[in-house]
Backbone as CSV, one residue per row, in Angstrom:
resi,resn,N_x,N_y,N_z,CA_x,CA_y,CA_z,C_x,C_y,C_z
1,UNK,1.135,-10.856,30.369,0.571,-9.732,29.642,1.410,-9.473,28.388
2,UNK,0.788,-9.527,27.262,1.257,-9.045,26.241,1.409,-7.840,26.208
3,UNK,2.843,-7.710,25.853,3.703,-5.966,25.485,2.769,-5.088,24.073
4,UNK,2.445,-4.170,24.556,1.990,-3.210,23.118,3.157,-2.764,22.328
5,UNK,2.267,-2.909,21.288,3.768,-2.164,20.498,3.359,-0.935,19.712
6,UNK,4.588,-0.404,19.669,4.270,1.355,19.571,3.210,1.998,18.707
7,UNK,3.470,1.235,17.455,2.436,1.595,16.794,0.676,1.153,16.831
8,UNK,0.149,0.075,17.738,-0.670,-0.357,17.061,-1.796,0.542,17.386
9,UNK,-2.505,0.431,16.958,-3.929,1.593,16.723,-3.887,2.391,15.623
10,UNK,-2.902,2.547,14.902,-2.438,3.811,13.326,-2.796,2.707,12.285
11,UNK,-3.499,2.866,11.348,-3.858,2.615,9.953,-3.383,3.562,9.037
12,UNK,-2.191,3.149,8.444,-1.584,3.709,7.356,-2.229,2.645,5.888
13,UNK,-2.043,3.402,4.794,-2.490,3.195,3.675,-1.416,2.970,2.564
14,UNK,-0.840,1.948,2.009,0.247,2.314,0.952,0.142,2.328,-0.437
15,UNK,0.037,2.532,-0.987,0.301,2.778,-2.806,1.061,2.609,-3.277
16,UNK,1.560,1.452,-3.462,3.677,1.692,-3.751,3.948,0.523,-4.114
17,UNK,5.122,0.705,-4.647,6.011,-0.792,-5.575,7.279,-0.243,-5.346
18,UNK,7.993,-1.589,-5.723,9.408,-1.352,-5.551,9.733,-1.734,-4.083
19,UNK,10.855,-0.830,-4.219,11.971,-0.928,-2.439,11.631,0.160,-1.419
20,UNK,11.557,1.290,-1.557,11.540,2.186,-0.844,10.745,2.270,0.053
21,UNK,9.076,2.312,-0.129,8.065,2.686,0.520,7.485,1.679,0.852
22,UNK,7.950,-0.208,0.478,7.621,-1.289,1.426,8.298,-1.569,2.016
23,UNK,9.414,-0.971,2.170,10.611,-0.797,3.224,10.087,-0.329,4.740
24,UNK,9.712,0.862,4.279,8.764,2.035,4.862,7.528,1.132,5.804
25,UNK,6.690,0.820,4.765,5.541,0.338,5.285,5.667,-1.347,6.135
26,UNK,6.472,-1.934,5.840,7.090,-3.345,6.324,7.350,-2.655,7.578
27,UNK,8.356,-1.663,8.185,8.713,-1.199,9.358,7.441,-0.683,10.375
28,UNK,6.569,-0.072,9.507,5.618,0.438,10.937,4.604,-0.576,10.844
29,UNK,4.459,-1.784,9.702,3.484,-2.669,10.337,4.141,-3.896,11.053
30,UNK,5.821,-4.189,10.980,6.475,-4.591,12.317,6.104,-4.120,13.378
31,UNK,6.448,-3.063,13.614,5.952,-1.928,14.615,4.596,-1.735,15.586
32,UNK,3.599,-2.763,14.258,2.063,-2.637,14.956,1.063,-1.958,14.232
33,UNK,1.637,-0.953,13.362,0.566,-0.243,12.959,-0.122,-1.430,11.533
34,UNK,-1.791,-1.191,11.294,-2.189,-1.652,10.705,-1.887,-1.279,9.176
35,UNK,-1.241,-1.717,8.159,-0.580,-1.705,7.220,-1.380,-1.657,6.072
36,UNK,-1.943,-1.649,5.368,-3.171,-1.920,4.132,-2.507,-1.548,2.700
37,UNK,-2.225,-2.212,2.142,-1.349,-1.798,0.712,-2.111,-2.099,-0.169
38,UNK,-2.033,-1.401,-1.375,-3.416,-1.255,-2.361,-2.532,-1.496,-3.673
39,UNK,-3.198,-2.706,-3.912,-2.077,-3.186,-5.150,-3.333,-3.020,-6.494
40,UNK,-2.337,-2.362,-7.693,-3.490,-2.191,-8.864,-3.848,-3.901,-9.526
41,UNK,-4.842,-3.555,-10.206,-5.214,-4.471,-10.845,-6.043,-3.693,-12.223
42,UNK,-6.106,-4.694,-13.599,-6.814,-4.138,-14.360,-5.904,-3.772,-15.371
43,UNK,-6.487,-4.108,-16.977,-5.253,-3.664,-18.403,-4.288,-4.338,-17.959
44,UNK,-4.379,-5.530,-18.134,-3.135,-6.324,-17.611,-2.292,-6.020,-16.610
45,UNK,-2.908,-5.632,-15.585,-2.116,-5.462,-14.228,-2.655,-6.676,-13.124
46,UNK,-1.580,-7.382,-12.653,-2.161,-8.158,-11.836,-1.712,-8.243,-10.266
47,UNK,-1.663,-7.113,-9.466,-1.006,-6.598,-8.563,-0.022,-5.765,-8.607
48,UNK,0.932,-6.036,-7.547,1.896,-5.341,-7.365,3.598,-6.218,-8.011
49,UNK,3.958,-5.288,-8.832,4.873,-6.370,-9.880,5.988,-6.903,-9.321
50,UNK,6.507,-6.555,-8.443,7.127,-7.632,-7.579,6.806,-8.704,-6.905
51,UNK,5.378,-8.939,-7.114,4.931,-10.295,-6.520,5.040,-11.357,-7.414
52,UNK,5.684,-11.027,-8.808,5.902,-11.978,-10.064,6.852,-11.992,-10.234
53,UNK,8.001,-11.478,-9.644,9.724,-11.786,-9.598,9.949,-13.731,-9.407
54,UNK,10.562,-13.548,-10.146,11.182,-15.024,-10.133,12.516,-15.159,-10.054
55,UNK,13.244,-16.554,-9.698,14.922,-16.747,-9.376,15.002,-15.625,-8.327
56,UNK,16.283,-14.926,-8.323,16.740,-14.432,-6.729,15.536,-13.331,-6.472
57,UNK,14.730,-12.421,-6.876,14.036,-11.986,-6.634,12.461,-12.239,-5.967
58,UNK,12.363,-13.739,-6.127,11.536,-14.474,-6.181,10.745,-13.957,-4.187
59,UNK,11.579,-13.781,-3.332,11.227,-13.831,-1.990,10.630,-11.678,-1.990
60,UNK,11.076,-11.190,-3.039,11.368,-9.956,-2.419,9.772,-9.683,-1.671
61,UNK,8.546,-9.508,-2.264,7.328,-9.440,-2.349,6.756,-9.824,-0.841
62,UNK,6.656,-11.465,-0.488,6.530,-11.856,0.554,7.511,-11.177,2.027
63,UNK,8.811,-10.990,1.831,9.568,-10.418,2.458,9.135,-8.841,3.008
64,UNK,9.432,-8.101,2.020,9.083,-6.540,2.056,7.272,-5.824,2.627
65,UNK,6.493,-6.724,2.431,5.096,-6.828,2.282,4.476,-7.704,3.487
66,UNK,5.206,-7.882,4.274,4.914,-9.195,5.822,4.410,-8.146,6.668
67,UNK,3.374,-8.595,7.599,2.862,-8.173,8.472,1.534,-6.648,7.747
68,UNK,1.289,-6.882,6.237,0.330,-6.366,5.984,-0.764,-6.637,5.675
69,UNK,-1.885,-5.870,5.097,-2.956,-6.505,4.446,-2.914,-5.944,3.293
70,UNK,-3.553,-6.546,2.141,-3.155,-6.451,0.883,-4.920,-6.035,0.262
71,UNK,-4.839,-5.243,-0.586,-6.372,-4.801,-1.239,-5.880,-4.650,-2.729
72,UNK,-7.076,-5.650,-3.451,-6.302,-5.472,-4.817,-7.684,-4.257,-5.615
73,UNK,-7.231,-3.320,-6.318,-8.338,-2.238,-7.171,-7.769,-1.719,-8.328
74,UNK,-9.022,-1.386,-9.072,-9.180,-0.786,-10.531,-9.011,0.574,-10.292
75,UNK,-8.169,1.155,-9.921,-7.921,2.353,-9.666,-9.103,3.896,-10.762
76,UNK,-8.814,2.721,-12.000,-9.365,3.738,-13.542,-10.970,3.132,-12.895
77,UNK,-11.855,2.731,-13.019,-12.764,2.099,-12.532,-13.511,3.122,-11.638
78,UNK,-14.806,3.555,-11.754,-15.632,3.961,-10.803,-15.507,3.440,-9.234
79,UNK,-16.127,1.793,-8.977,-15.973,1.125,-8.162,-14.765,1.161,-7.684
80,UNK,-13.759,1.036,-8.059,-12.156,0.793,-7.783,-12.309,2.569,-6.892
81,UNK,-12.385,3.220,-7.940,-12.015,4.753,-6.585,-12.904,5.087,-5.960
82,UNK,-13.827,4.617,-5.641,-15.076,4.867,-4.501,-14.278,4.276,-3.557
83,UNK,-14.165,2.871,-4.185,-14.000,1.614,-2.332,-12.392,2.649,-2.059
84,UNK,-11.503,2.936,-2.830,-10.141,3.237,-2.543,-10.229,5.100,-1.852
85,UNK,-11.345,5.496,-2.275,-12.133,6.787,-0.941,-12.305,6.353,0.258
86,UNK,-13.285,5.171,0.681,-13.755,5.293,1.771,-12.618,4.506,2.318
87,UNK,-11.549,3.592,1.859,-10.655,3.380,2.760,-9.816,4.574,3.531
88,UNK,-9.226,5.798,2.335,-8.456,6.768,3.255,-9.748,7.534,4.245
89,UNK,-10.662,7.060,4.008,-11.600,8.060,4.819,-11.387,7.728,6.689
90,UNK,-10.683,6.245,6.589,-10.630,5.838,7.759,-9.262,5.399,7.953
91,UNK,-7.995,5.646,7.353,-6.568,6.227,7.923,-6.386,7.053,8.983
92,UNK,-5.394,7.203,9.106,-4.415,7.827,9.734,-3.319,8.911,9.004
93,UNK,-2.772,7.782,7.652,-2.242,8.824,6.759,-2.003,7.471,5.474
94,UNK,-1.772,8.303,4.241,-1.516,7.635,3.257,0.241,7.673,2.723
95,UNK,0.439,6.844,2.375,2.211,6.676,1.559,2.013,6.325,0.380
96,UNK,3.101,6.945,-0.515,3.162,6.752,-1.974,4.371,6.842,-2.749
97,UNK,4.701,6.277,-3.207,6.371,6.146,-3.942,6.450,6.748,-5.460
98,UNK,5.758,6.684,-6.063,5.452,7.187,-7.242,6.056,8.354,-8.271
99,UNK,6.357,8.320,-9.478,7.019,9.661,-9.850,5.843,11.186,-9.637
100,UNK,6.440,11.854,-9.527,5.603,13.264,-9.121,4.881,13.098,-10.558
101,UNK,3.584,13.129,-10.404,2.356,13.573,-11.023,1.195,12.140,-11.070
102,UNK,1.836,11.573,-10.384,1.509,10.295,-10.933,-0.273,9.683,-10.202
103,UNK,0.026,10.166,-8.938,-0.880,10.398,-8.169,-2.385,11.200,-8.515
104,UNK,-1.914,12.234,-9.114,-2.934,13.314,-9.825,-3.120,13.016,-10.776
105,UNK,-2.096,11.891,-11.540,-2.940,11.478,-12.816,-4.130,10.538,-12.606
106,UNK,-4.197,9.701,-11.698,-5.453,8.934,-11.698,-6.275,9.548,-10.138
107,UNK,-6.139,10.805,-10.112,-7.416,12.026,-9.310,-6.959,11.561,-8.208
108,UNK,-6.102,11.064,-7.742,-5.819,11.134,-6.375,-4.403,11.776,-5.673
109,UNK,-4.648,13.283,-5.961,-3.519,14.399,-5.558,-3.519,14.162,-3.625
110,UNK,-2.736,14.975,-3.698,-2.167,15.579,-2.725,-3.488,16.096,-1.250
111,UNK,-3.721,15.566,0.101,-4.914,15.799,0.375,-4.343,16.609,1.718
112,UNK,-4.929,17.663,2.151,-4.238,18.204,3.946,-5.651,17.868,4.501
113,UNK,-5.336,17.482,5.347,-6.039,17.347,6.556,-6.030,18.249,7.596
């Protein structure tokens, strides 16, 4: 019999670059929980910018980002924030690393449940 692991059944949502919050999200989709990271695209964005590190940085992306699923969107885009609605519509909870406002600048503030 395969062991459960603590998390699985939670769908978390991430928004994030850098170290901090795929730190974060790398740990609870170790953990089990279903992981979904929403990398931008669009105006010369072509994901999440650590996936274009090269020389020693080159692993960080694959490393930090294991055991997730990856969704690439036009955030500015009609289409892009519809599909990026009905995903939190079916979370658990969302994560975000971002400088404060940053979120509310492209209409997606702060939500209570």
């Amino acid at each position: 019999m395969t062991k459960k692991l603590p998390y699985e059944g939670i769908r978390v949502v991430v928004f994030t670059h850098m170290v901090m919050e795929p730190t974060c999200g790398m740990a609870l989709a170790d953990l089990g929980a279903e992981v979904i990271k929403v990398e931008p695209i669009g105006k010369g964005r072509k994901g999440d910018s650590t996936r274009h590190l090269v020389g020693s940085g080159a692993g960080f992306f694959p490393l930090f980002n294991r055991n997730k699923k990856s969704l690439a969107l036009d955030l500015e885009s009609k289409q892009g924030k519809e599909a990026f609605l009905r995903l939190i519509a079916t979370d658990d909870d969302v994560a975000e690393n971002f400088k404060p406002g940053t979120m509310k600048k492209i209409r997606f503030g702060l939500r209570i449940a």
